[in-house]
Structures are given as structure tokens and as C-alpha cells.
N, C-alpha and C positions, 0 to 999 in steps of 0.2 A: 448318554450321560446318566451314570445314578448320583442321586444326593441321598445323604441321610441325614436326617435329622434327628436331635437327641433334647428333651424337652424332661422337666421332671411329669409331667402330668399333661393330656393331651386329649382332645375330643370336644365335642358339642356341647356334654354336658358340665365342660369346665370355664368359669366367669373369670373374667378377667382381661385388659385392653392387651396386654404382653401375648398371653397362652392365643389368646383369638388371632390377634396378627400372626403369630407362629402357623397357626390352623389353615387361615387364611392363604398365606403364605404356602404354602406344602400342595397345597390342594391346587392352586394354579399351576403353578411349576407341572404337577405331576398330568397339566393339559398339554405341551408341550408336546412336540415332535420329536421322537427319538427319547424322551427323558422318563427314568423313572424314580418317584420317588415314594421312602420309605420314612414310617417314625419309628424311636428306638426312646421307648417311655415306662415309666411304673404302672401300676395297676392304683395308684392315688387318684384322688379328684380335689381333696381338701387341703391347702397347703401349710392350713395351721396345725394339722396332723399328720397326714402322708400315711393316713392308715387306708388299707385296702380296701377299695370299692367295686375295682371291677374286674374282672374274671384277667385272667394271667392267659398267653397265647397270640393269634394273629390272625388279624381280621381287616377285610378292606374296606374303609371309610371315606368315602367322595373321594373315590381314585387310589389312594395312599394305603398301601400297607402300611398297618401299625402294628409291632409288634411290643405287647408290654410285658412287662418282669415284675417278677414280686419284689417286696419291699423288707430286706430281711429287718429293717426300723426305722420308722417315724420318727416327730419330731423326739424330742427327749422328754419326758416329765417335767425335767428342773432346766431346761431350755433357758424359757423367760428370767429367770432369777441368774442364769449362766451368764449370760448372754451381754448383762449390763455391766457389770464387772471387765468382760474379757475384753470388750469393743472400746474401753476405756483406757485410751491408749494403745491404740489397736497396732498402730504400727511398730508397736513396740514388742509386742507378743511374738513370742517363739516359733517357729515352725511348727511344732507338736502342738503347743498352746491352739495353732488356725485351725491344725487339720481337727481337732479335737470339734474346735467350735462346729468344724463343717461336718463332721459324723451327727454329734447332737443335735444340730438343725436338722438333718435328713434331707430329703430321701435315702436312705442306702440301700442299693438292690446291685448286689453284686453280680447277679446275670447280665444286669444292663451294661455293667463297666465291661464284662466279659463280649458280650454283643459290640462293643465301641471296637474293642480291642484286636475283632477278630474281624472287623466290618471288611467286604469286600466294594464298598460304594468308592467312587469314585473320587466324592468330596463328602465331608460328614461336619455339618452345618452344631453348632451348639449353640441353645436359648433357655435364660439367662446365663451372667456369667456365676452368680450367686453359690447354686447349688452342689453338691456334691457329685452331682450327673455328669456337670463342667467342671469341676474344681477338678475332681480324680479324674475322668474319665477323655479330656479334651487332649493332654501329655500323651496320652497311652496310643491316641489313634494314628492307625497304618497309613491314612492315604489326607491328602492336605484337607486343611480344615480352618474355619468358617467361626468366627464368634459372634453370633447375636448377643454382646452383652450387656443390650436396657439399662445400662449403670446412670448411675446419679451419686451426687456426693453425701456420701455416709459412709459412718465408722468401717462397715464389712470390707469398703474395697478397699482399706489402708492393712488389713490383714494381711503378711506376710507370705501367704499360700498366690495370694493371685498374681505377683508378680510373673511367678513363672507360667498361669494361666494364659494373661496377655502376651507373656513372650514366645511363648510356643505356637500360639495363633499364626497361619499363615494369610488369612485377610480377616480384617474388622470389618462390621456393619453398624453402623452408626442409626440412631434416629434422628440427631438432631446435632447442629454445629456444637452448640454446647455441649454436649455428650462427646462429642468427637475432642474437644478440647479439655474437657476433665482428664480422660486419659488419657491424651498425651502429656498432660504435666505429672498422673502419677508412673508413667510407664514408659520406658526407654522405646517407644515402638514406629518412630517414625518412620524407617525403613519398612515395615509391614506394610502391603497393597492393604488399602481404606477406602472406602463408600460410605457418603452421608445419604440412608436410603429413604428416611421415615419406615412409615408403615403405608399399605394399602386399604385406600378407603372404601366404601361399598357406595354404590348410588344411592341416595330413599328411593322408595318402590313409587313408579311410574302413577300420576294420576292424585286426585285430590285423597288427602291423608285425612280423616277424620278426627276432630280433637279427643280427647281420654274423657268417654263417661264421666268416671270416679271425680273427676275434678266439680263437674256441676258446672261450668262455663265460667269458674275461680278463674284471673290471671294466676299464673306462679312462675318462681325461679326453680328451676330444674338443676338437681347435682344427680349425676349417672355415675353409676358406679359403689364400690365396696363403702358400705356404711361404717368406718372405722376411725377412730381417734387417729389416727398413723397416718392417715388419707388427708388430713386437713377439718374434717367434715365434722368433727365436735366444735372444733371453731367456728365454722360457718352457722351451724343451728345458733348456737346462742350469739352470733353477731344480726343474726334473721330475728330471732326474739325482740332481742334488741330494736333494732329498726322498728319491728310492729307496734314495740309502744312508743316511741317517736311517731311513727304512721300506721293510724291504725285504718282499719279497710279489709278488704278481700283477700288482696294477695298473699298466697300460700307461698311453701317449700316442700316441692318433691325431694324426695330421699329416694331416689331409687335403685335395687338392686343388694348382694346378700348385706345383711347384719349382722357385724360385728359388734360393736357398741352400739345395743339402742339407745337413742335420744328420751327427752320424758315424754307422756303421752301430751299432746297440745293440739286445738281445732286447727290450727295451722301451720302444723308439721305432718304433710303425707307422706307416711312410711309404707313402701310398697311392698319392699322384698326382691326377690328376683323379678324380670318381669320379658313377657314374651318381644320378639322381634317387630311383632306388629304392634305393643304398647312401645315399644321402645322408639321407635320410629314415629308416633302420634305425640309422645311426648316431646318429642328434640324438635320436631316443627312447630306445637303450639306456643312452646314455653317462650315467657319475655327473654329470656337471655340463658344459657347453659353457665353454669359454674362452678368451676374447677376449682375445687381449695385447697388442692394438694401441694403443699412445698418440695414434692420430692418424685418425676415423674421424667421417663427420659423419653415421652413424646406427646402422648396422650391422646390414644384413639378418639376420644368421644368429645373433645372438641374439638374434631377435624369432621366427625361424624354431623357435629350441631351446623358447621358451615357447611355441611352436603344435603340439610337439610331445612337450611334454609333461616337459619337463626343467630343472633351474634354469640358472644361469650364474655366471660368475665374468669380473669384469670389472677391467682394469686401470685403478687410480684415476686417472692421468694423463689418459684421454682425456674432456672433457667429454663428449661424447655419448654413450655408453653408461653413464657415470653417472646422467645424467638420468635415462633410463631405466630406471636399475637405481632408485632412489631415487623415481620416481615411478608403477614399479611395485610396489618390494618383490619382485622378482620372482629377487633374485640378492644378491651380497657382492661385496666388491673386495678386487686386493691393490695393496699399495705397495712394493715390495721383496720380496727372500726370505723374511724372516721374516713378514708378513702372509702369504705364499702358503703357507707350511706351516701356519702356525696355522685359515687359512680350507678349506685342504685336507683337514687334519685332522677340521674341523668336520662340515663337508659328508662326508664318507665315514664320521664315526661316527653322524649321525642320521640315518636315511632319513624322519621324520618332516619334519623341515627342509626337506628336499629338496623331499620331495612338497608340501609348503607355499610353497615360492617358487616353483616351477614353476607351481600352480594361483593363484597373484596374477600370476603372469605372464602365463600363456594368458586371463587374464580381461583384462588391460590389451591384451594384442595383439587381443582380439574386439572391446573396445571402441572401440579409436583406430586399427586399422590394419587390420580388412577391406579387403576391397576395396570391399566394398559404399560404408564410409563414405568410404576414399579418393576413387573416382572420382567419389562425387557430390559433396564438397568441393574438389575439383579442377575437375571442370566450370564450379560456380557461380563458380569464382573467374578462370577462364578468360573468362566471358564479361561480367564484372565490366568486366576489364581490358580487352579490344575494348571494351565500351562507353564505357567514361572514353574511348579515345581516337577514337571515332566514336560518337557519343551518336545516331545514325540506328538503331544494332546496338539492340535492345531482346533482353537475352536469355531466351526463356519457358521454360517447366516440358519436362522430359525429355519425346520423344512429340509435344509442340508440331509442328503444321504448318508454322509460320513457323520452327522452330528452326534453318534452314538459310537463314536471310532472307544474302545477301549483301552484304559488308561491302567498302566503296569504300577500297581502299589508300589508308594515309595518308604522304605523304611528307614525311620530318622529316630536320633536319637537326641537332637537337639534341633531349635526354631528353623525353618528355612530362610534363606534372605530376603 
């Protein structure tokens, strides 16, 4: 079995809970008996530009051929100013009017659409559905294919272009029931083979974790991830403000990872920046609670990563998918506003009995549904599921199988398979 993967931007040194599960995601598979796998990516790293960072060509990276393409243009200059205008009303907007939007956002690297188009893999996997890597390039491919599409409800996916994205899709992968149910109310696709897969989690590294110097033995609440207004996380700082002068004391807020929108300088807002694997893992185990402010997230690595390391969370009620989660682990609370996030801050900082209760239903639901053990092998089976509906010659066998590498004859389609 080959798979391909087609991602706008790809590597270690790319941040982000989507690009990492992608990462993550490619690199087991490609441990697999019989299986190889490839990425099919730009030469980006930054997604708010998509200008060239790293060398054009093909190189093997924890197992996986990557091969990147250059980016004949980035985002657009006049993007942002575009962008609010056209999504307003989105579903109203023209065909020309999307693909328009989708050139302006970028990536565009027409090697890459030409690599999709010519792919001889097996199955050719697409993450997110967003970009122009997926938008153009998912129709065009020769042999059945795979949408990772991360969707959450916002303006972009009522754009007129994605319709026929999701319907050219011969299986969906889902993170989350909710995600699985956005889509099916904007897209005719219930006939399409579907998987609610999540993402796969990492263990924390084995052995007693040491708490983060830089704190000084400070309690704090921890938010992981991209410092930006869009994320949630300009609300959460000044809802944390807030609280401090109601309760004043020690407790901080980590910010960690890149920025976007810095916050203002304060003794108790720690802005970290990026931050290594081994901070990152010392933080998610010390902090009183992980929190998630994002309204808009279709799973949310790093609070699956807080109950694998042993911590509860607090999730912002607005976003379905970390609800789910929180509600079908038990594994966290939510807030709605300020006055939920003081009362639930409150909560969690006066019982440590709570705590340690929602974090261990947590780390029980992330062993059970998001190893990797069970990811990859519910991913595989569902992989070969899908090549076989569309070439019923693919017989797909047990991991190890001698035949599991039987070759699958490109099927050339001109519209969705059933």
C-alpha cells in the first residue's frame, strides 16, 4: 500500500495541533508492513504568508518521503481586507468569487497540484480541507482519496468551491462527532465511507517530569498553543486579568507557543513563545488545569495531550469539539463568559481532589480512543476499505500479510465514486 499525503506545509519545524497530527499521522503508517508513505507539500513553514522557507526537492524525514514544491504565491497582500467582505455571505458568492478567495489565501504551487495529478499512490490522503492544495488539487487525483478536513463552522466552508471538494472525497476522516455532523448538514455526503478518527496522542515521557524553572514554583493556568486573537486567547488574558483583581495572589497565565498577538507586558502573564517538547511536557503536567479558549477547533491536540499528562482542562463552551470531548470524557468543565470562568476557576484551584479526578477520566478516555495503537490500526482498516470500494481487485489483509502490498490499478474518475 502507498498513501500520499498532501498537506500545505509539513515538518518538525512546523507548530500547530492539525500540521503535527498530519506529521504524526504519516510517520507511523509509514512503520507499517508492506506500506509506504509519502508527503506531497510546499517549501512554507508560515501559514500567515506561505512564503518560502525551505529548500524545494525530496528528502526522507522519520521514514516518509517528503517531497516539497515551490510556492508560485503566498498569501495575498490585500488577503485580510479581501477576505471580510467576500466570506460575508459566503454562500452566496460565485464560483470565481471562492476560487478567487482560495488563490489569495494561498499556497499556490502548481508543481504540487501537478504531483497530485500525476500521483501514482495508491490512496492520496488530503489535510485540511481549507487550502488550495485541497481545494484544486483533491478533484484532480487519479486514485481514491482521503479528506482530512479539520472543519469547524466558519464562513470558508459555506464557500461555494467546497461543495464539490467534499463530494469528490471518496472517505472522510473526522475528529470529532461534531465535525462529523457539520458536514453532513452542509454537504450531501452521506453515501461517502466516514471514520470519526480524532488525532493520535503521544504518551508524556516515562518518569517523574520536572516542574518549569521559569515559573519560580508560581501555580498557573496554562493555554498551549498559537497566541492569537482568532484562537480565543485575547479573551482568556483579559478574562485572567480580570480574575487577578478579584484574586489577587500568585497565580500566573502561561501563553505558550508562537505570537501572534502579543498580550501587554503584566507580572502575571508568562509569554513564552515557542517552546521545546521537554517544556512543553513539564508544563501540561504542572499546570492547575490546561485552557482551551478557542471557539473554533475540530479536536484539539493539546487537551488530549493535558489528560495524557495527567492534568484536567477547562474548555471554552462555544467550541463543539472540545465539548464533546470534555462531556464524553468527564475529563474537564467549561466556561461561557466571565462569570463562568471565575466561578469554574475558582472551583478547580479550591479542590485539588477534582482536579485529580478529571484529569484521571481524562487520561483513561485518551488510552482508550486515541493511542496510537488504536488510531493507526482504525485508520489503516479504513484506508483499505476505501481503495477497495473503489477497485474491488484491492483485497485488503491482516497487518504483516504478504499480499498487503498487492498493487492497486489507478482508477480514473471523472466524478465522486459511490
Amino acid at each position: 500500500m502507498k498513501l500520499a499525503f498532501v498537506v500545505p506545509r509539513y515538518g518538525r519545524q512546523v507548530r500547530g495541533g492539525a500540521e503535527t497530527g498530519a506529521r504524526q499521522l504519516a510517520s507511523r503508517l509509514a512503520l507499517l508492513p508492506d506500506w509506504s508513505v509519502e508527503v506531497l507539500t510546499t517549501t512554507a513553514v508560515d501559514s500567515g504568508t506561505w512564503r518560502e522557507e525551505l529548500a524545494a526537492g525530496s528528502a526522507e524525514e522519520d521514514g516518509v518521503l517528503v517531497r516539497r514544491f515551490a510556492c508560485r504565491s503566498g498569501r495575498h497582500p490585500d488577503f485580510d481586507a479581501y477576505s471580510g467582505p467576500t466570506l460575508s455571505g459566503a454562500a452566496d458568492r460565485t464560483e470565481a468569487e471562492a476560487r478567487d478567495w482560495i488563490e489569495r489565501q494561498g499556497p499556490v504551487s502548481p508543481g504540487l497540484i501537478e504531483a497530485v495529478r500525476t500521483s501514482d499512490a495508491d490512496a492520496v490522503a488530503f489535510y485540511p480541507y481549507l487550502y488550495h492544495p485541497t481545494a484544486v488539487g483533491l478533484p484532480l487525483a487519479p486514485t481514491p482519496t482521503l479528506l482530512h478536513a479539520a472543519a469547524h463552522d466558519e464562513p470558508a466552508i459555506r464557500l461555494p468551491i467546497f461543495q464539490n471538494v467534499f463530494g469528490a472525497a471518496d472517505g472522510l476522516v473526522f475528529h470529532s462527532r461534531s465535525e462529523r455532523d457539520l458536514v453532513g448538514s452542509l454537504f450531501p455526503v452521506g453515501g461517502h465511507r466516514q471514520i470519526v478518527l480524532g488525532l493520535g496522542v503521544d504518551d508524556a515521557p516515562p518518569g517523574p517530569i520536572p516542574p518549569p524553572e521559569a515559573l519560580g514554583g508560581r501555580p498557573f493556568l496554562l493555554c498551549l498553543g498559537r497566541v492569537d486573537e482568532q484562537k480565543g486567547v485575547g479573551a482568556l488574558w483579559r478574562f485572567f486579568l480580570a480574575y487577578k483583581r478579584r484574586r489577587p495572589g500568585p497565580l500566573a497565565l502561561v501563553l505558550a507557543g508562537p505570537v501572534v498577538d502579543a498580550p501587554p507586558g503584566h507580572p502575571d502573564l508568562v509569554v513564552t513563545g515557542p517552546v521545546s517538547e521537554a517544556l512543553k511536557w513539564s508544563l501540561l503536567r504542572h499546570c492547575q488545569t490546561l485552557v482551551s479558549p478557542s471557539p473554533f477547533e475540530s479536536f484539539s491536540l493539546v487537551v488530549a495531550e493535558a489528560w495524557a499528562a495527567g492534568s484536567p482542562v477547562l474548555v471554552n463552551a462555544v467550541c463543539a469539539a472540545t465539548m464533546e470531548n470534555v462531556r464524553r470524557s468527564g475529563g474537564g468543565l467549561h466556561y461561557r463568559g466571565y462569570a463562568e470562568f471565575e466561578g469554574t476557576v475558582d472551583r478547580l484551584l479550591g479542590d485539588p481532589g477534582l482536579r485529580a479526578a478529571l484529569a484521571a477520566r481524562g487520561a483513561a478516555y485518551v488510552s482508550a480512543h486515541f493511542s496510537w495503537t488504536v488510531v493507526i490500526e482504525r485508520y489503516r482498516s479504513f484506508v483499505l476499505k476505501v481503495v477497495s470500494r473503489a477497485d474491488p481487485r484491492y483485497i485488503g489483509p491482516a497487518p504483516g500479510s504478504a499480499t498487503m502490498g498487492t498493487p492497486v490499478t489507478p482508477v480514473t474518475r471523472a466524478t465522486p465514486l459511490p
